[in-house]
C-alpha positions as CSV (number, residue, x, y, z in Angstrom):
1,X,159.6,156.3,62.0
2,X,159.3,153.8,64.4
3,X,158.1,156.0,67.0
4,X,155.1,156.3,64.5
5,X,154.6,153.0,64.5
6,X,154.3,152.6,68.2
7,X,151.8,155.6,68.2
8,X,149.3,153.8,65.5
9,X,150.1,150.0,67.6
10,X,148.8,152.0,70.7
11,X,145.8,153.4,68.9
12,X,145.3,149.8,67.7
13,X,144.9,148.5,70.8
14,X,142.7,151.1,72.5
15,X,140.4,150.4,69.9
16,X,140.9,147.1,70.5
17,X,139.7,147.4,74.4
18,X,137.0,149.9,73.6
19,X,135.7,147.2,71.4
20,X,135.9,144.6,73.8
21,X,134.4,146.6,76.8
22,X,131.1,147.6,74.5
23,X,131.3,144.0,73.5
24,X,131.0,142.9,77.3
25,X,128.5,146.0,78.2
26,X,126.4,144.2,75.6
27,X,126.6,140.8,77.1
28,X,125.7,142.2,80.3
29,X,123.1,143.9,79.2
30,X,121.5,141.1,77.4
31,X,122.3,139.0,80.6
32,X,120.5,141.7,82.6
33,X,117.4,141.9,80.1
34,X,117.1,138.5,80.4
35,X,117.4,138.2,84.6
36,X,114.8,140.9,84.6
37,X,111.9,139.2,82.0
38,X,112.6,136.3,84.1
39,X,111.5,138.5,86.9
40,X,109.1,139.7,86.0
41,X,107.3,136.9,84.7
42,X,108.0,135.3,88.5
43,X,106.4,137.9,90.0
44,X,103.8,137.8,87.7
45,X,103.2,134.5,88.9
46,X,103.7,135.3,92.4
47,X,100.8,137.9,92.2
48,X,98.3,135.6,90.6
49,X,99.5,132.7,93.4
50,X,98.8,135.3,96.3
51,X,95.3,136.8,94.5
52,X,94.2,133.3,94.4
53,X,95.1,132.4,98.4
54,X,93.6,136.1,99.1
55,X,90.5,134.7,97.2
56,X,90.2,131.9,99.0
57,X,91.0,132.8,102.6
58,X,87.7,135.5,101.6
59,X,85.6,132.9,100.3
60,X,86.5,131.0,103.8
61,X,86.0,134.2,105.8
62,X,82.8,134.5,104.2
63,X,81.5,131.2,105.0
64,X,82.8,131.3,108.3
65,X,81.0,134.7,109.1
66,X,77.8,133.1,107.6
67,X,78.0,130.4,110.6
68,X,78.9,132.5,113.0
69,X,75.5,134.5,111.8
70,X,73.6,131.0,112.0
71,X,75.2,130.2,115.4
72,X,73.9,133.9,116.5
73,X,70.3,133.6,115.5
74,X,70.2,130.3,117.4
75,X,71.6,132.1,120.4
76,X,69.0,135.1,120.4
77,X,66.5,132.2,119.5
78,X,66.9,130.3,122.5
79,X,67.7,133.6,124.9
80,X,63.9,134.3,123.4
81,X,62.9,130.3,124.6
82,X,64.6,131.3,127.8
83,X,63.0,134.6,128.7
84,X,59.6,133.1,127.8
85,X,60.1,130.3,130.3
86,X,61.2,132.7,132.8
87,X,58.1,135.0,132.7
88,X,56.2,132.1,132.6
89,X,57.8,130.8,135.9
90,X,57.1,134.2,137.4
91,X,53.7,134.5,136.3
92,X,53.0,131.3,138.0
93,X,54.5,132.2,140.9
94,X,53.6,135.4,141.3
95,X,51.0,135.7,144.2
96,X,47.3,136.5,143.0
97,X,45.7,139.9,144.2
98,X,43.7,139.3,147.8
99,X,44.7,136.1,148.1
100,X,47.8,134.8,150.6
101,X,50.3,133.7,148.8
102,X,50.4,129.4,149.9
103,X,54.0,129.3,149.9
104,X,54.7,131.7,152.8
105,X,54.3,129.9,156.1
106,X,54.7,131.2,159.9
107,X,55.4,130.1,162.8
């Protein structure tokens, strides 16, 4: 008889721990659950953060292309300027047919 008893004490307790381990798999779950809205929600946040620097690094980019643009046309603008003044130096310069050019002297 009392080896009975012993039998149904030890079944008692095994329940006992089963009961306690789901309880703690449950806790940890819900711990885990709870880690991962927070998370998600962070990286949530994270991604709207780093679409908003990406949108304003391109809006920068932009305007800094848009200069460089400006700062291009004024460079082919005054290469034009330049080349202009250069033909017209040469053209002045530029001996006329039959004629000796007045700049060349001999000795």
């Amino acid at each position: 008889m009392d080896n009975i008893k012993l039998n149904y004490a030890l079944i008692f307790a095994m329940i006992l721990q089963a009961i306690g381990l789901i309880w703690y798999v449950s806790k940890l779950d819900s711990k885990v659950e709870t880690v991962y809205k927070f998370y998600e929600q962070e990286s949530q946040k994270s991604v709207v953060v780093t679409q908003a620097k990406m949108q304003f690094d391109l809006e920068r980019v932009i305007k800094e292309m848009e200069d460089i643009k400006k700062e291009l046309q004024q460079g082919r603008d005054k290469s034009k300027t330049i080349i202009k003044q250069h033909d017209r130096i040469f053209k002045m310069l530029k001996p006329k047919k039959g004629s000796r050019s007045p700049r060349q002297y001999g000795y």
